[in-house]
Structure formats: structure tokens, C-alpha cells
N, C-alpha and C positions, 0 to 999 in steps of 0.2 A: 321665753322668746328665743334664748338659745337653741335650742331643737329645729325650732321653726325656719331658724335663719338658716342651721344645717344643711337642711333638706334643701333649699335654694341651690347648693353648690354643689349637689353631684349630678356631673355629668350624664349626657343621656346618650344612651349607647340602644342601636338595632342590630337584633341579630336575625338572618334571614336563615329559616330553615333550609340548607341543601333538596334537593329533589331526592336524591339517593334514599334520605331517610323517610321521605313524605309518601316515597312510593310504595313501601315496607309496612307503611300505617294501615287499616283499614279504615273507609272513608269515615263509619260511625262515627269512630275513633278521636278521628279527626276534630270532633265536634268539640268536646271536654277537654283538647287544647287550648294555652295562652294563644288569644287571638286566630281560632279555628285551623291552629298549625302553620298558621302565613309565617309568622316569628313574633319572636321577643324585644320586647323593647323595655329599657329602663331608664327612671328620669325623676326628676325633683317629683315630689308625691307632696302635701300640703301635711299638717300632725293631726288633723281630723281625716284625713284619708290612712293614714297611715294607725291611727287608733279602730279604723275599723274594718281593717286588713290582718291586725294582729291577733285575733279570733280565728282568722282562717290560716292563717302561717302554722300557729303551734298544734293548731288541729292535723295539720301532716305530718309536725312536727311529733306528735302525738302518736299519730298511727305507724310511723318510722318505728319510736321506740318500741311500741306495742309489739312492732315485728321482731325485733331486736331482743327481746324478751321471750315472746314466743319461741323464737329459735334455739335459745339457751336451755331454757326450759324443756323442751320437748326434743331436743335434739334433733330437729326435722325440718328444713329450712320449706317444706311441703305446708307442715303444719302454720309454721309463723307467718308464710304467703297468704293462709287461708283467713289468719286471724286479724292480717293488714286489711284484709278486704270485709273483712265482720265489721273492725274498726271502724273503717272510714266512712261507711254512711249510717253508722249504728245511733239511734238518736239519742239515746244517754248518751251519745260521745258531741254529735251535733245542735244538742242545746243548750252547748257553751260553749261552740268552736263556730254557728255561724257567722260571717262576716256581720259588723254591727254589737252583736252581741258583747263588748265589748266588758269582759267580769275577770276577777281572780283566775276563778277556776279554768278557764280557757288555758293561763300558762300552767296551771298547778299541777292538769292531768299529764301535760309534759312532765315536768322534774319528776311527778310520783314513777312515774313509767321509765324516765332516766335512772332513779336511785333502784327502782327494782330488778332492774337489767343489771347493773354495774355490782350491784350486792348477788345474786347469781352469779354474775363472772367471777367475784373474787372468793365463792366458797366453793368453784369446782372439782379444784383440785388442792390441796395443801401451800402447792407452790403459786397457786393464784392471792394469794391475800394482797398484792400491790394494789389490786383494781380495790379494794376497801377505800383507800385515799381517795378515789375519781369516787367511790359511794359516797364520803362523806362529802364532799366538797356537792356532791351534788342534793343531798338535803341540804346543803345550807340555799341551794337556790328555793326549793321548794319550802322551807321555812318564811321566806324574803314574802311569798305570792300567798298563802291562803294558810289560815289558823289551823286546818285540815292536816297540816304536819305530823301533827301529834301523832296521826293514825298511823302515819306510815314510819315513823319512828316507832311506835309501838310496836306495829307488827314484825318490823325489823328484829329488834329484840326479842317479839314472842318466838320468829324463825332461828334464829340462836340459840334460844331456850329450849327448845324442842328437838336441834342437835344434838344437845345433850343430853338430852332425855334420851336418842335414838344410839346412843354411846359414837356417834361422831367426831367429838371433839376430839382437836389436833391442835397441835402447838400455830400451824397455818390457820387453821379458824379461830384462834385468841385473837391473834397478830392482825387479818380483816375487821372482827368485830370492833376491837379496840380500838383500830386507827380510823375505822368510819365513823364509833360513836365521841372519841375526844375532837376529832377534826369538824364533824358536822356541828355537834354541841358546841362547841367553845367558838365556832363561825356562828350558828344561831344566835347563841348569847348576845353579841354585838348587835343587835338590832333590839332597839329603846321597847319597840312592842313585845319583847318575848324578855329580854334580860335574866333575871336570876331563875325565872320559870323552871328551867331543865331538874334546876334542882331544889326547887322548893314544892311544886306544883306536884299534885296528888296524879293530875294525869299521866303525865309522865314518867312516876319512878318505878314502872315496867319495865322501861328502857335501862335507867339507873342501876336497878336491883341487879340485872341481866348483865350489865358492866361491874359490879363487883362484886358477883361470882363470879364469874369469868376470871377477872384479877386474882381471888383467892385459888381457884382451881390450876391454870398456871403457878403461883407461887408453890403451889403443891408439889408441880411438875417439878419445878425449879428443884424443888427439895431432894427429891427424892431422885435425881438425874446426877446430883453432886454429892450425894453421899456416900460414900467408900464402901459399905459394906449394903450390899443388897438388900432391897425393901421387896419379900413377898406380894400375892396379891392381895391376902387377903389383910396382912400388916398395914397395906398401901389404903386399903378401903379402910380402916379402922382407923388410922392416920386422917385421914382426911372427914370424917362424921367429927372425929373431936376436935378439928380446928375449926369447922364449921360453927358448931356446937357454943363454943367459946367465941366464934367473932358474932354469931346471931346474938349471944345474949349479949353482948356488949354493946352492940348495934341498937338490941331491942332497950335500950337502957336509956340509948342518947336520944332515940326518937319519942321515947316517952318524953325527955326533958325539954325537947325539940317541939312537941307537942302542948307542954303545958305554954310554952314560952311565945307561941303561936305563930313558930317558922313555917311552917306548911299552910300553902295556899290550897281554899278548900276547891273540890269539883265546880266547874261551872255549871249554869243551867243547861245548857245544849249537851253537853256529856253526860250530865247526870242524866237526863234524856232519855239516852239511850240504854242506859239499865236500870231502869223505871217501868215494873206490868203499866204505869198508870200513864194516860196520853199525857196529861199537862206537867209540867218542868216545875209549878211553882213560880214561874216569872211571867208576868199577863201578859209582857212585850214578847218573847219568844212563842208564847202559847199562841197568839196572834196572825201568828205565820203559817201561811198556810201549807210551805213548803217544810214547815217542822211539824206535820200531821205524817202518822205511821204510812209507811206505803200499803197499796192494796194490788188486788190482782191487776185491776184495768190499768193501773201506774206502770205495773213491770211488763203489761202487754204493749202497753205504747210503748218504753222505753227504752226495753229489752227487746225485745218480738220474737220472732221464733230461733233465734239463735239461744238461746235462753236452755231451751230444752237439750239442743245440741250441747251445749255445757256441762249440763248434769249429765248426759253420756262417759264427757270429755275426764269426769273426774276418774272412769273406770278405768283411762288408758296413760294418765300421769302416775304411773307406779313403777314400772321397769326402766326407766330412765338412770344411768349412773350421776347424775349432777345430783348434788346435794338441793337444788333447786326446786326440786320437783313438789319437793313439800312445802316450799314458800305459795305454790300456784294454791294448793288445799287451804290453808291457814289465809291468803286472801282471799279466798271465796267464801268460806264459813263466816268472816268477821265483817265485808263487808254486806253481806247477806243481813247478818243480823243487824248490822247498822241502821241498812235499808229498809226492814221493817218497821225501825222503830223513827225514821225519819222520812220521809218520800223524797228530801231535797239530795240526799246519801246515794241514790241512785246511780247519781255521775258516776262515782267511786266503782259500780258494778260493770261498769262500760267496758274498760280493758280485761278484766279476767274473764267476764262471760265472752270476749273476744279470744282471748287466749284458751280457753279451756275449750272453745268449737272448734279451736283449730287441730287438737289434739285427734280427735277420732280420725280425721280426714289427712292428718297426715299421716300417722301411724298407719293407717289403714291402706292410702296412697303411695307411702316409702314401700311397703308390702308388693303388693301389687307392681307396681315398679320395677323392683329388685327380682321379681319372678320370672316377668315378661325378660329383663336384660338378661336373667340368668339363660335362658333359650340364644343367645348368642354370643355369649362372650363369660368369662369363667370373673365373677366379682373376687377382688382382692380380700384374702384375708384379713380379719384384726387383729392388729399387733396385741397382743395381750399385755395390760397395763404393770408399770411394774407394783409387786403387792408391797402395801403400804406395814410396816410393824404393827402389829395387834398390840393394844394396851391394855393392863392387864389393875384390875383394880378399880375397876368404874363399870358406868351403866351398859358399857360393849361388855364385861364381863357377863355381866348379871344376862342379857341377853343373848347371849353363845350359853349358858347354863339353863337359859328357862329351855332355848332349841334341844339342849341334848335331852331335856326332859321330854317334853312334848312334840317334839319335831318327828317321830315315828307317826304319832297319830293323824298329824296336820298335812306329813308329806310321805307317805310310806315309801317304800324300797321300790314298789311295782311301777309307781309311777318316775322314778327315775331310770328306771329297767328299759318302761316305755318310751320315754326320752330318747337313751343311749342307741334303743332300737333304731328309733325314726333316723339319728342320725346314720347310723349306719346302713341303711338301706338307702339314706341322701346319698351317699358318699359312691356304695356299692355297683346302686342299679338306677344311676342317675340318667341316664338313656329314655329311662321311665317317670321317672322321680320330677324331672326338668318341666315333661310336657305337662303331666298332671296339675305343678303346681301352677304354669303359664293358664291354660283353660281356667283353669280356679279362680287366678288374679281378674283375668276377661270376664267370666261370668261377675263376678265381686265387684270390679268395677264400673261394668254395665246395669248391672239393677239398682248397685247405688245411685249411677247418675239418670235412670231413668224413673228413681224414685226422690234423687232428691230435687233435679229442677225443678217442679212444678212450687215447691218448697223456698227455692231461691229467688224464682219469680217472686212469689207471693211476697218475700221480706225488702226484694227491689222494690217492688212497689208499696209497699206500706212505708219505706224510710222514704221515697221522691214523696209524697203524699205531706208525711210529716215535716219534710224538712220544708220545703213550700210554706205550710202552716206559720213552723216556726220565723221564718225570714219573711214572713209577713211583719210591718213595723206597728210598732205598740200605740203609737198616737194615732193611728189611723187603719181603721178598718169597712170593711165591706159590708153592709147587711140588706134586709128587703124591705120594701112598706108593703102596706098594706094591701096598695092596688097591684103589688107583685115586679115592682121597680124595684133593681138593683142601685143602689148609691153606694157613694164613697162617703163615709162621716170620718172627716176630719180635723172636729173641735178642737180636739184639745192640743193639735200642730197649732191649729189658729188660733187657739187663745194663746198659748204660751208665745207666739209673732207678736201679738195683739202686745201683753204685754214688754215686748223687747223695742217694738215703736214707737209706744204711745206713755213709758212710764221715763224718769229720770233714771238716769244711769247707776245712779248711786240707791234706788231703791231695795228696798229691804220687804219682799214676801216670803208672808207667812201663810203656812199650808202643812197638812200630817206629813210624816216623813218620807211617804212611800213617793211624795212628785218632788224632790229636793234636788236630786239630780237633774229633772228633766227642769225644772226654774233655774236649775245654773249653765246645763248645756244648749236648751233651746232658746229661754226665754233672755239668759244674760244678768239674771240680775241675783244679787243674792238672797239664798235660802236661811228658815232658820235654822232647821234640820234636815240631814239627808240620812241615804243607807250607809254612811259611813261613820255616826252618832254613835257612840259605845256609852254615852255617859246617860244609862236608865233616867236619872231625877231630870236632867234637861227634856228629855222627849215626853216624860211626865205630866212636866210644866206644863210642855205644849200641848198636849191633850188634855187638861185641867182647862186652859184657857178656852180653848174651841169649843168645849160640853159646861163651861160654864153659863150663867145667864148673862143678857146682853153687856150689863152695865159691870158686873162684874171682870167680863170678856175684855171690855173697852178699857177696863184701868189699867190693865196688864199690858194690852196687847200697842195703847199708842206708841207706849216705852220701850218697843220692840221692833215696830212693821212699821210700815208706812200702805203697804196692800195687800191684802188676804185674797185667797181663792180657796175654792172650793170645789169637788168633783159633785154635780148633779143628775139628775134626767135617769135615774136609776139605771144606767148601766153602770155597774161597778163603784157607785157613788158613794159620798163619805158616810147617807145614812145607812147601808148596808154595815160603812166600817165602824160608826161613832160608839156600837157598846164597849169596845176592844178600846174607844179614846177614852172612855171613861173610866175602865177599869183599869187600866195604865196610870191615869192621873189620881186615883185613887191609892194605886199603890204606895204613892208617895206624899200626896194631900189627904190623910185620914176625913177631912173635915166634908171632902169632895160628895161621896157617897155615903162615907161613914163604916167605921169596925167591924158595925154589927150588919152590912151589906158589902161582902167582898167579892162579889161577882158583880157590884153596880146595877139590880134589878129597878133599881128606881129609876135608871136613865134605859131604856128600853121598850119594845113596843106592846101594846097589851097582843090578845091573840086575834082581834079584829082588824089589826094592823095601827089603827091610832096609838098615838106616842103617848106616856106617860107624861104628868105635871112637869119633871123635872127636866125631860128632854124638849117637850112642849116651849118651855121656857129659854132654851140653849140658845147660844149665838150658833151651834155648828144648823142647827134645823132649822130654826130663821132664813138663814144664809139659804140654804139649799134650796127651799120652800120659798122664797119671797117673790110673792105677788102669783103664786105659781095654785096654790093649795088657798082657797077661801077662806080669809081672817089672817092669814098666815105673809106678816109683813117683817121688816129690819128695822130697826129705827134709824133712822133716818139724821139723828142725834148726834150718833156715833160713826156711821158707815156712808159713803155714798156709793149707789153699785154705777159701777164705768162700763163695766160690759159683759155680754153673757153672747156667749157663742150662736149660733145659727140653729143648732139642733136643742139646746137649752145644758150640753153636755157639762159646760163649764163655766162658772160666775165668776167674776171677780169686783172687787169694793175696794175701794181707798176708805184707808182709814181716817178718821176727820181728826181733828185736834191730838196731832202729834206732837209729843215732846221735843223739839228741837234738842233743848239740855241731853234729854238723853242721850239722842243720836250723836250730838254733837260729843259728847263722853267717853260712847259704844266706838265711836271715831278715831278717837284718839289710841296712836298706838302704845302707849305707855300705860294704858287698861286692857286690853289682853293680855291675856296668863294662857299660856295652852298645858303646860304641862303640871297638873296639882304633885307638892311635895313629895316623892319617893312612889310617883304615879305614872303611867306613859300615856293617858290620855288626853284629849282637850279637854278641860272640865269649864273652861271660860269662867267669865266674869258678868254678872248683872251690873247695872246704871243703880245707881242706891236708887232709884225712886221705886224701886221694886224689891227691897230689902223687907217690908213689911211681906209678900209675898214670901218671899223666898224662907223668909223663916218659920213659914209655917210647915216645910216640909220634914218628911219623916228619913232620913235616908235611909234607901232600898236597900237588901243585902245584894248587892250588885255583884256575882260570884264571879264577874268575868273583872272586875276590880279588885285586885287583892291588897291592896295598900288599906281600905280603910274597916272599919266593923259599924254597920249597922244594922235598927231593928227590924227582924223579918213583919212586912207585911201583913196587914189580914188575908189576905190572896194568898200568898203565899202557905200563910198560917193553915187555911181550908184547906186546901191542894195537899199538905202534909195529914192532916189530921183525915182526909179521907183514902188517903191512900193506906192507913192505917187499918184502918176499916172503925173508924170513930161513928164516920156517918156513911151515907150511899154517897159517893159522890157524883157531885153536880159538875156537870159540862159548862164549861167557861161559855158556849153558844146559845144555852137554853135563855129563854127572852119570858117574863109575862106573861 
């Protein structure tokens, strides 16, 4: 309520655009202004208006840093201009940045795009490492908004790593890395969903290992800066393999004891994921998602579109740049490339670098051009030549200044530095000549670029207006044809979820799979029993055990829970498309469900002439769906009575008959909620004991995104392993009967 009442109280303020500047606009222009350029006006906004304005805020918010990045990166404020505008209608950026859309990832591509700009600024120069502190503070906001952290702390570290490797490292690059990863970390820590993670968590200790080498490698410095009699290079290299040497084995000693003792949390299913040949994780609930299937061409061509290819150009022209940054752009595009294969929802994550990496060619290419044409009127100012920084002597900058004196004849001969010095000298000489040649060159060069490339920029205008359209179409309500070639509007499941916000008591409690959880607690008002924000496997289990159980089965569980169930029907997108994914779920965790010796659930699925098997035959979820709908195929009437089913048949809903009051009245009280299980940060809740007999029949999942507790892996699970092995062929979690 607080927020709400906020918003009441700020002032509403108009501002009238001047004419001066309206007349400077071009009329298009005009259009894709607040309020077609008339003015601005601001004023109390409502927190539902303001929830679905926050999608499109960060989404500029987004495309700011992307530029801001870019520019660092490519040194080319040409190039960053071009990749602002790649950005901002690129649909891997606008299918979690349209208004409405209302997800994590809408703030998260901001922060990642913040820390990646700010971590750029502070390794460009040695004496940049202040802007580390603004890096780390800025993952801790991107820790705060999506689990996704991980990556970009990863990657942070792997660009670290790879400095050193490139013999970069400087007392300024310790001093950045260090103050971004103790300030981000130790900011993350504090938030109950990550807590000891950074440094218990397998995912993480890339990041970790990266922070104390670092630390070791400095102390090194340290050493050898204060010691009175000089340390040769190659003394200094031999120095430092044996401290190594001796901290690794001593390292390697405590994480073995670390190991037996069962400090480290293991990979989760989503990251294991993604370095898995095999599609499915092992977990039936992530395997489910259809946004955790590998991407494919058609995915990167919708989501990427032709800037995409522009990219892979773009890698040819991030190399001559002096920022250390340059290879932070390479190392996120290889890692989120791979990601993206192995997930399609990972996509998002390619949206700013395939943004960044098209701006590259075009500006490079356009600073060129540029600089040609100015040169024909005016003489461009010298570069001050930087001051040279001390050569270190005893590391990987060693070793590659010795492999160049090796092989540097062969890679770059004398001729071609001959021809070099030439070219300048005839710049310099006979530049009366030199000027025009290169002015015509830049004109030609950037005339058949752009007479080649709009037809190209068209075509990605219109395919993102196209898509974005699509996507800002709303989900409860869509357009389709009949059959006499009438366009309708079906908007069931808006109307069912009103239907029930009307016509049910306030304090009702429906139940429904997880995927409509949210939309029962934002549209319909009442509460849900799981939504998208469910992390606790064995609870959403339950609920898929319940739904694919038989009627009478269905009904002991479910009075002790709900008071009305719904269900998605009329075969668009309907629950019996979803129900093998509810039973193989519920099986995970109810052995007794489907049973050991069937871990894909084939017995709850359809034969190949489309009729359902005995056991689905029998379910409350096909009942439900089916009632009165499919001949013979009824609810009983016992347990359920159905209230109402939408206009088009999209959406059913039933009260449940003979609810337990006790229980609710139980589930009520607040002195029986527990949200947080011992040394856990999730909601793991509480059942009404009349469902105790239930509950213990469960198996606990190895819930890998839970690391407080150990249990036994799954038969699901169990197959998923043993065929990735190559035990057996393995079976697709989708194959039916």
C-alpha cells in the first residue's frame, strides 16, 4: 500500500515543447514522441500502470548502456550510435523490454550492460581501476534481479583471466578486479537467495579461483618490489611456479576435505544444462520448458535477424582497438553463443553483443571515411602518444615478447613494415595527392555501403515492427479465423479469470498447474497454489500428482487445498497437451505415481491413434478437460461441481465439493506458515496434517537448485543419466505411446 499511496503525491507537471525545437524535428519524427511532440506531462501513475511501464523504462535504459559500452569498446562513438539503434528494436532485446511484459530479465539486461561498461572503463588504463568500485556495486544490482548473475560474474572473471594469460596484468588491473569482486560479492552475499553461494557454489568458483590468483600474483609483486637485491626475470618466473606450486597443493588438500565434508554446492540443473551433448538436465520440471530446449536457426533468425551476421563481420574489426576491453566483446559472444545453443530462453543474453559487435564494422568503417573526407579541409590533430607504461618482466608479457622474437619474422616480415613506413611517407610527402585519393575512396566506400546496405536495414525495420506487434499482442487474448473465414477476438481466458474474481469468495483458494499462477493472482485476485516463482520441486510435484491422479484420489488431496480448480481446454495450448510433463513431474517425487520402472510416465499418455491410455483415461486432469465434451467422458459430480466454462470452451472451472474447512481454517492461521526451511532460503511451506499421509509418501527430488538438503535422485532423473552415458539410446522425455 505504501507505493501506492506514493504515487498519489507527486505533483503533475506540463511541459510545452518550445516551437524553436518542434520546428528542427522532421514531421515523421514527430510521431514516436511523448504525445506526438505537443509536450510532456507528468503525474500520479497507479503501481499497475507503473508495473507495466517498467519493461519499457529499462529497455532504454538498456539501450543507453549498450551504447555506452559500445563506445568504450570500440572507441568509436559512430560505432556505439549504430549499436543503440541495433538495440533498441532488436527483438531479443524487446521480448522483455515490451511495456507489460513485466519479468526479471527486463531490469537484468540493464545491470549486465551496466557492469559491462563500468568493468571496461576501469581496465583501460592502469589508472582506471576506481571505476571497479562503480563495477562491483553495479553486480550487486544485477545479482538483486535474475539468477543470470552468475554469467556475468563469470565472464567478468574469465576477462581477468585471459589478461593474464595476454601478459596484461598490472598492479591497476589487481586493484579493479579485486575491489569489484570483494564489493559485488560481499553486496550479493547479503541477499537470503544467494547468501554463502559465491563461495560454496560450483558455479561460481571461476569467479573465486580468478580472485585468488590474482591475490597470489600481486603478493608476488609485493615481494619482489621490496626486496633489496634484485630479482632477475627468469629468478622472478621460477619464484613464482613454486609459490604457486605450494599454495595449489595446499588448496588442492582442503578442497578435497571440503569435498568429503560436503561444503560445495553441487551444479544446478539449468547450468548443468548447458554443458550437457544431451537436451534433457535430468530434472522433468526444467526439461518441461520449452524455453530450456536448445536454440535453432528459426529462433536466432526471429530473434537476432540479420544484424546477427553483421556481428560475425564485427568480430574482424574488435582487434586494433587499445582498451583492454576489446576482448571482453569476443569472450561474451563465444560464451553467450554457446549458452544460446544449448538453451533458446539464453537468447536474451545475445541481444547486446550482437548489438555491439554490428556496430563495430560501421563504425570503424564510418570513423574511416569521415576522417578522409575532414582530411580534404582541415589538417586532423595529431595523437598525443601515450606515456609507455614499464614492461614486466618475468610473466606471460615475457614469454610473449620471446615467442615474437621467435616467430615475428615469419608472421610479420621486414617488407611489410618497409611498406608501412612507405605509405606514410608518401602521406606526409605528397599529400596534395594522397588527401584526394583517399577522400574519393572514403565517397566511393561509403556509397555502395549504403546503397547496399539499406535495402538490408529496411528489411530488419520491418521484420522487428512485425515482431514487436506480435509480441505486444496480450497473452490472454488473441485473434484467430473460423471457419466461414470470420476474424474473432477469443478472449476466454481474460473472461474466465473476471468470471472467477466475481463470482468466487475473496478468500478462495484455486488450484491449477503452475504456468496460470500468476495470471489467478494478477487477474483473477484470488490465491494460487503455485506460480512461476515455485522453486520448491516436491511442492509443484504434489500438484501434478494431484491433477493426473484418479478422481477419488484427486479429491482427498485436493478438498485439503482448494476450494476451485480450473483447467486450460478446447485444445489450444490446453492442459492435455501439458498433462505427460504433470505426470512425469509428480512421478519424480511420488515413486508410487507411475512407478521406477516407468520414468518417462508412458502409462499416463496417448496411444498413437490419439486415445488416452487407462491411466490418463481415469485422471481428474482429462475428466476435467473432457467433461460432457468427448462421449462417456464425465466428472463426477461427487467431488466437483463445474460453475463455469468460457464461450469458446477455452477454459473450465469446478468448485470443489466437500472442503475441509479444518484445514483451511489451519492453512489460515498464521502461526502455520514456515516460509523459510532450516539453513534454506526458500518457501518450502507447510501442509494441514490431513494430508500428512500424503506427503510422506514422497521421495525427495535431488533439487540441485536447493543445496541445504540431500536427496534420492529420481528414476527420471536416474534414465536421463544412464543414457547420456550411453547405457541405453536415450528416450525423449516427449515421445508418447
Amino acid at each position: 500500500k505504501m507505493p501506492k499511496e506514493a504515487m498519489k503525491h507527486i505533483p503533475t507537471v506540463k511541459y510545452k515543447m518550445p516551437k524553436e525545437i518542434l520546428t528542427q524535428i522532421p514531421k515523421w519524427l514527430l510521431f514516436y514522441l511523448p504525445n506526438k511532440g505537443k509536450g510532456l506531462s507528468f503525474g500520479p501513475m497507479s503501481l499497475n500502470d507503473v508495473c507495466c511501464m517498467v519493461p519499457a523504462w529499462f529497455g532504454a535504459v538498456a539501450t543507453f548502456l549498450t551504447f555506452m559500452w559500445a563506445w568504450e569498446a570500440s572507441e568509436s562513438s559512430n560505432a556505439a550510435l549504430f549499436a543503440a539503434a541495433v538495440m533498441s528494436i532488436l527483438p531479443a532485446h524487446i521480448m522483455r523490454s515490451m511495456s507489460g511484459e513485466f519479468d526479471n530479465e527486463c531490469v537484468a539486461v540493464s545491470t549486465f550492460c551496466l557492469v559491462l561498461w563500468l568493468w571496461s572503463r576501469s581496465v583501460r588504463t592502469p589508472s582506471s581501476w576506481p571505476c571497479g568500485i562503480l563495477a562491483g556495486i553495479a553486480y550487486i544490482t544485477a545479482a538483486v534481479t535474475w539468477g543470470g548473475y552468475i554469467f556475468i560474474n563469470n565472464l567478468i572473471g574469465l576477462h581477468a583471466a585471459v589478461l593474464v594469460v595476454l601478459g596484461k596484468y598490472s598492479t591497476g588491473l589487481y586493484r579493479a578486479y579485486t575491489l569489484y569482486y570483494l564489493i559485488g560479492t560481499i553486496g550479493a552475499m547479503q541477499l537470503p537467495v544467494i547468501g554463502w553461494a559465491p563461495i560454496r557454489s560450483l558455479e561460481q568458483m571461476p569467479s573465486l579461483l580468478t580472485f585468488a590468483v590474482y591475490q597470489l600474483m600481486e603478493l608476488c609483486e609485493i615481494y619482489r618490489r621490496h626486496r633489496k637485491q634484485g630479482m632477475s626475470a627468469r629468478g622472478f618466473f621460477l619464484f613464482r611456479v613454486a609459490v604457486f606450486s605450494v599454495v595449489a597443493a595446499v588448496c588442492a588438500a582442503v578442497v578435497s576435505m571440503l569435498v568429503q565434508l560436503g561444503y560445495f554446492m553441487p551444479l544446478g540443473a539449468r547450468i548443468r544444462g548447458l554443458f550437457l551433448e544431451a537436451v534433457k538436465t535430468g530434472n522433468p520440471l526444467v526439461d518441461s520448458v520449452a524455453e530450456h530446449s536448445p536454440a535453432n536457426e528459426q529462433a536466432y533468425n526471429l530473434y537476432l535477424a540479420s544484424p546477427r551476421y553483421l556481428a560475425a563481420i564485427g568480430l574482424l574489426f574488435c582487434w586494433h582497438q587499445k582498451t583492454p576491453g576489446k576482448f571482453l566483446v569476443f569472450l561474451y559472444a563465444a560464451v553467450a553463443y554457446h549458452y544460446s545453443l544449448k538453451m533458446s530462453r539464453l537468447i536474451i543474453i545475445c541481444g547486446p553483443i550482437v548489438s555491439v559487435l554490428a556496430g563495430f564494422p560501421v563504425g570503424v568503417v564510418g570513423d574511416w571515411c569521415v576522417n578522409q573526407i575532414l582530411n580534404m579541409v582541415s589538417r586532423q590533430p595529431e595523437e598525443k602518444p601515450e606515456p609507455a607504461i614499464p614492461l614486466r618482466t618475468g610473466g606471460m608479457g615475457s614469454i610473449w615478447r620471446t615467442l615474437w622474437r621467435i616467430v615475428g619474422a615469419s608472421v610479420w616480415p621486414a617488407e611489410m613494415t618497409d611498406l608501412i613506413a612507405s605509405k606514410e611517407t608518401f602521406k606526409s610527402r605528397f599529400w596534395v595527392i594522397d588527401r584526394p585519393i583517399r577522400a574519393a575512396a572514403a565517397v566511393g566506400v561509403a556509397a555502395a555501403l549504403f546503397k547496399r546496405g539499406m535495402p538490408y536495414a529496411k528489411e530488419y525495420i520491418k521484420h522487428c515492427d512485425e515482431i514487436a506487434v506480435h509480441m505486444s499482442n496480450p497473452q490472454l487474448v488473441f485473434q484467430t479465423t473460423l471457419r466461414n473465414g470470420e476474424s474473432i477476438i477469443v478472449d476466454d481466458y481474460l473472461r474466465g479469470y473476471e468470471w472467477i474474481r466475481d463470482n468466487t469468495p475473496e478468500d478462495a483458494r484455486v488450484m491449477a498447474w503452475w504456468d496460470y499462477g500468476y495470471q489467478i493472482t494478477g487477474v483473477a485476485r484470488r490465491t494460487s497454489i503455485a506460480d512461476g516463482n515455485t522453486w520448491n520441486h516436491e511442492h509443484i510435484a504434489t500438484l501434478g500428482r494431484i491433477l493426473t491422479s484418479t478422481e477419488k484420489r484427486s479429491h482427498n488431496a485436493m478438498r485439503h487445498l482448494a476450494d476451485y480448480v480450473l483447467v486450460w481446454a478446447g485444445g489450444h495450448g490446453d492442459d492435455m497437451g501439458k498433462s505427460p510433463h504433470l505426470a512425469r513431474i509428480g512421478n519424480s517425487v511420488f515413486p508410487d505415481h507411475c512407478g521406477d520402472d516407468d520414468p518417462l510416465c508412458h502409462k499416463f499418455s496417448f496411444y498413437q491413434d490419439g486415445s488416452p491410455t487407462p491411466m490418463m483415461a481415469k485422471s481428474f486432469l482429462y475428466k476435467a478437460v473432457n467433461h460432457n465434451v468427448k462421449p462417456g467422458v464425465t466428472l463426477s459430480t461427487k467431488y466437483w461441481k463445474e460453475v463455469h466454462t468460457t464461450k469458446y470452451g477455452l477454459m473450465r472451472v469446478y468448485q470443489v465439493l466437500n472442503v475441509s474447512q479444518e484445514s483451511k481454517d489451519w492453512i489460515a492461521d498464521p502461526a502455520n506458515r514456515v516460509c523459510d526451511a532450516p539453513g534454506s532460503w526458500y518457501c518450502v511451506g507447510q501442509y494441514p496434517p490431513a494430508l500428512k499421509p500424503l506427503i510422506e509418501k514422497r521421495r525427495n527430488f535431488a533439487q540441485l537448485e536447493d543445496f541445504n538438503r540431500k536427496g534420492e535422485k529420481s528414476a527420471y532423473t536416474k534414465h536421463i543419466e544412464q543414457s547420456r552415458k550411453g547405457g541405453k539410446a536415450e528416450a525423449s522425455a516427449s515421445d508418447e505411446l
